[in-house]
C-alpha positions as CSV (number, residue, x, y, z in Angstrom):
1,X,3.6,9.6,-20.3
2,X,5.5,7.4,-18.3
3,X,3.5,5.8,-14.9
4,X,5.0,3.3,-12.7
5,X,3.0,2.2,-9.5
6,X,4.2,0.9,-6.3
7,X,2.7,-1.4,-3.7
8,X,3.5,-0.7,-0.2
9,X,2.7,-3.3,2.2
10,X,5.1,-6.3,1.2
11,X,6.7,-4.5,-1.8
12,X,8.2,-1.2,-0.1
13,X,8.0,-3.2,3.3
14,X,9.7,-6.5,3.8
15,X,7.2,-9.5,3.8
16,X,5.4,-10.2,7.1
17,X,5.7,-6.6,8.0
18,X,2.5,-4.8,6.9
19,X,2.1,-1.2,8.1
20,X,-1.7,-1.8,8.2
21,X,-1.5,-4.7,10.6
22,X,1.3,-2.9,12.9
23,X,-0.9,0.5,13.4
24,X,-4.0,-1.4,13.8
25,X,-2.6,-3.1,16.5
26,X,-1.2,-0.5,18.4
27,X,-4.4,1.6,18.0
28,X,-7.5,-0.8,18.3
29,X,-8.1,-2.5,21.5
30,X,-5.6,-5.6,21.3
31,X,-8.1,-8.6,22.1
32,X,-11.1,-7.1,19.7
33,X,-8.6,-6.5,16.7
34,X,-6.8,-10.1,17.4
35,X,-10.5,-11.7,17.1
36,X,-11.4,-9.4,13.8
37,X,-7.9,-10.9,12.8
38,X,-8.4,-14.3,13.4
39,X,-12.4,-14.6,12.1
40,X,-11.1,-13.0,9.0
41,X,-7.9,-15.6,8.7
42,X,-11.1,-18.7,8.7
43,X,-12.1,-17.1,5.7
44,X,-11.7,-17.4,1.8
45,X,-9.4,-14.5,0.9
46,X,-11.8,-12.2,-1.2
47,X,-12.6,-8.5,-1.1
48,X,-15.6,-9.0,0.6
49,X,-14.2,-10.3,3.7
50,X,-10.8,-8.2,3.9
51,X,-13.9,-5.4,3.7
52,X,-15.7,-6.7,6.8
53,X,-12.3,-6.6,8.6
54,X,-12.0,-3.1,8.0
55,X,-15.2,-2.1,8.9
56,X,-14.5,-4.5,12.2
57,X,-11.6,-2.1,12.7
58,X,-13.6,1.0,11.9
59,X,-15.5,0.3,14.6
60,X,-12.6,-0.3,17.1
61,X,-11.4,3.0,15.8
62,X,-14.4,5.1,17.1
63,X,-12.7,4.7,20.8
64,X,-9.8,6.9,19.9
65,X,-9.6,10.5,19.6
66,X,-8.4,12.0,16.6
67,X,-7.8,8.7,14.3
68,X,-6.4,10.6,11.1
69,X,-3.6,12.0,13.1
70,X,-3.3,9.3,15.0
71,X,-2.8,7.0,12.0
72,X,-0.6,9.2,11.0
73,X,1.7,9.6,13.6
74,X,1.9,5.5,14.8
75,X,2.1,4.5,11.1
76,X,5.5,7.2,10.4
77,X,6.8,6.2,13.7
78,X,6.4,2.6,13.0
79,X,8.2,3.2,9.4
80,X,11.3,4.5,11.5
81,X,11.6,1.5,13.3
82,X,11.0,-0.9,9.9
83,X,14.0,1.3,9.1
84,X,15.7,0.9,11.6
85,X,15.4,-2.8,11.7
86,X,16.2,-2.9,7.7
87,X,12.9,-4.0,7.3
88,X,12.3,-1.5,4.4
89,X,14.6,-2.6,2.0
90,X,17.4,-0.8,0.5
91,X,17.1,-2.1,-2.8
92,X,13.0,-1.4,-2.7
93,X,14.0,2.3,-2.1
94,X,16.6,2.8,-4.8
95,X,13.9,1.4,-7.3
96,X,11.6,4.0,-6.1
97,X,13.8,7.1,-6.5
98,X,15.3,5.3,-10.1
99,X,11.5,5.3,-10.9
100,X,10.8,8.8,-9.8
101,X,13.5,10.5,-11.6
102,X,12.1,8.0,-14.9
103,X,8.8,8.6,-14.7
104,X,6.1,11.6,-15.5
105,X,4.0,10.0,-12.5
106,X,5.3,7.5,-10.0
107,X,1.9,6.7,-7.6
108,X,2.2,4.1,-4.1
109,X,-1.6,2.3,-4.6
110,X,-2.1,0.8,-1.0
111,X,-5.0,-0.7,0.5
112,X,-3.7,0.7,3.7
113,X,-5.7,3.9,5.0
114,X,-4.4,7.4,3.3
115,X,-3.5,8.6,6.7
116,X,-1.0,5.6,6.9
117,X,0.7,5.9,3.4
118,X,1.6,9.3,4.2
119,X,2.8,8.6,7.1
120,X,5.2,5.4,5.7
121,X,6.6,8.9,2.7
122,X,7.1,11.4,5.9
123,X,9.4,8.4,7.9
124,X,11.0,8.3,4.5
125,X,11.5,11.7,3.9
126,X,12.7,12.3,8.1
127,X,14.9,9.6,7.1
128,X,16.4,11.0,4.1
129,X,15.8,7.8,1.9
130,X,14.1,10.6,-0.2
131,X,14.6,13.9,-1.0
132,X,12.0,16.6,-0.2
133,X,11.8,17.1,-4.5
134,X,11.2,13.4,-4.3
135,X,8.8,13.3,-1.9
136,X,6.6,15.7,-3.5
137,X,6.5,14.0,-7.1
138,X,4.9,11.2,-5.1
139,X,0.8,10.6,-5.3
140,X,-0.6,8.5,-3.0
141,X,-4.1,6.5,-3.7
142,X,-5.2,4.6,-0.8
143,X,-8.2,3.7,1.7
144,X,-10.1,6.9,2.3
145,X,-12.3,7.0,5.0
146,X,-14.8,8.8,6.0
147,X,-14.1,9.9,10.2
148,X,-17.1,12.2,10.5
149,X,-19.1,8.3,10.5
150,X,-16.4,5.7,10.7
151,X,-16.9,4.8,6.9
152,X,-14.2,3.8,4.0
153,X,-15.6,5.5,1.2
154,X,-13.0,3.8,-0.9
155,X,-11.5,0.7,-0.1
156,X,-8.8,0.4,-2.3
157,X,-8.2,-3.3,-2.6
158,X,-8.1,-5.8,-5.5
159,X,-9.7,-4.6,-8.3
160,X,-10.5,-1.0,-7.0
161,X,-6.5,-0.6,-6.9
162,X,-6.6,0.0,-11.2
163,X,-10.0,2.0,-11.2
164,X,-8.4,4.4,-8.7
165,X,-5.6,4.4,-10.8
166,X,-7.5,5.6,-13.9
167,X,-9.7,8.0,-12.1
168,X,-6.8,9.7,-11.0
169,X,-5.4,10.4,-14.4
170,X,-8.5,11.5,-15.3
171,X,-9.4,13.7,-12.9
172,X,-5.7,15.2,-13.4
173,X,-6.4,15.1,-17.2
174,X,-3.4,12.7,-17.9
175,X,-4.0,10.6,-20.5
176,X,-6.2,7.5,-19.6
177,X,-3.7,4.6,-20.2
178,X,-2.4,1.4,-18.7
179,X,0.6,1.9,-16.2
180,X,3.4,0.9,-18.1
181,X,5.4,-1.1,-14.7
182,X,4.1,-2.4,-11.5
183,X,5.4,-3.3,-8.6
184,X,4.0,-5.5,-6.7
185,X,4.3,-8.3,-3.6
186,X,0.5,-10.2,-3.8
187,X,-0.6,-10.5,-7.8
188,X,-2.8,-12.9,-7.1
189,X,-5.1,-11.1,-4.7
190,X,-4.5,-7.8,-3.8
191,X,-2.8,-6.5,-6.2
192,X,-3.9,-8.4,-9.5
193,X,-6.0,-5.6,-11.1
194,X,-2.5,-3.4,-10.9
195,X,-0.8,-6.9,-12.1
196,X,-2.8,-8.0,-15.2
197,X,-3.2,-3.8,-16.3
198,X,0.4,-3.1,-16.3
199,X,2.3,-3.4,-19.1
200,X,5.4,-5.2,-17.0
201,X,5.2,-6.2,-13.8
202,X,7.5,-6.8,-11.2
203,X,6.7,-9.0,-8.3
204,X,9.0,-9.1,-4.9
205,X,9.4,-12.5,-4.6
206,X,7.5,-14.3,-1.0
207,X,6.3,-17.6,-0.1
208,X,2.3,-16.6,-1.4
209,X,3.3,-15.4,-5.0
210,X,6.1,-18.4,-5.9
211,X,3.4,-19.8,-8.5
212,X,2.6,-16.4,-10.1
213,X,4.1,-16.1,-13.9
214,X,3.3,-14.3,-16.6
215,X,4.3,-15.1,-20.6
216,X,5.3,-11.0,-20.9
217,X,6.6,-7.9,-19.0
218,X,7.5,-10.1,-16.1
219,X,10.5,-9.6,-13.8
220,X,10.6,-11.4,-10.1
221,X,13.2,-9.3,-7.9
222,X,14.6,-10.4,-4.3
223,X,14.9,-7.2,-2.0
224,X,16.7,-9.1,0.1
């Protein structure tokens, strides 16, 4: 079985445009989610705290109706305008459709909520950057929450990005095995459980990740 994962904020989206940071700011009330944003930026960078942000934003979230569709909706609408702007990079996308047609299992791992990754594959799909056959070979792991209470029962960031990884192959009955490629933008944070497990990974080169190397199965790409 051939796996390949993708990132999506930074890797699928150009640098400095995160999906999660764009629909939280449209959705939670602007000064509150600035202040989460800001308290969170004093911090070390550690799973801990990127966890108290989004329970900060949780929080804000309780003052809209219908989050999960909302998400939804600002997060594909967003995606069209990144597209628009050629802020989702060509290059990015061909990789992902080379990688689908590859692969037995191509899956986007996000630490972004699920209601937001499927909205980023829908603007894709409107878009025709991927075909509807395409589209449906995806999987999507992400942040799942909870809205009945406001809670994340799975924040899928740092480490918990390979453990979801391996759950899902289990739980489909794929065999339990390392992914062979990764593609990914932050391998030092985020995304270094997907970065140290894969067999090769390929990091979209930004200003955070220029000391990042590995002696194996590394490739640094430039979307742009």
């Amino acid at each position: 079985m051939l796996s390949h994962i993708f990132d999506i904020d930074g890797t699928l989206t150009k640098s400095g445009h995160d999906l999660w940071f764009l629909t939280m700011q449209e959705l939670c009330e602007p000064i509150a989610f600035k202040a989460l944003v800001t308290e969170w930026e004093k911090k070390n960078k550690t799973y801990e705290h990127s966890y108290q942000l989004l329970v900060g934003t949780l929080k804000l979230l309780r003052d809209i109706s219908n989050p999960e569709e909302q998400i939804f909706n600002t997060a594909k609408r967003l995606t069209l305008g990144l597209i628009d702007e050629q802020l989702v990079p060509a290059q990015a996308i061909l990789t992902l459709r080379q990688s689908i047609r590859l692969c037995d299992l191509v899956v986007l791992n996000t630490a972004n909520y699920s209601e937001a990754a499927k909205g980023f594959t829908a603007a894709l799909l409107e878009r025709d950057l991927i075909s509807l056959s395409e589209y449906k070979k995806l999987v999507i792991l992400a942040t799942n929450t909870n809205w009945a209470d406001y809670s994340a029962e799975c924040f899928n960031m740092g480490d918990v990005k390979i453990h979801t990884y391996y759950r899902y192959l289990q739980r489909e009955g794929y065999p339990v095995k390392v992914p062979d490629k990764a593609f990914v933008d932050d391998p030092l944070f985020n995304d270094a459980s997907l970065a140290n497990d894969a067999l090769e990974v390929v990091v979209v080169d930004n200003a955070k990740n220029k000391d990042y190397v590995r002696k194996t199965g590394f490739e640094r790409v430039f979307w742009y």
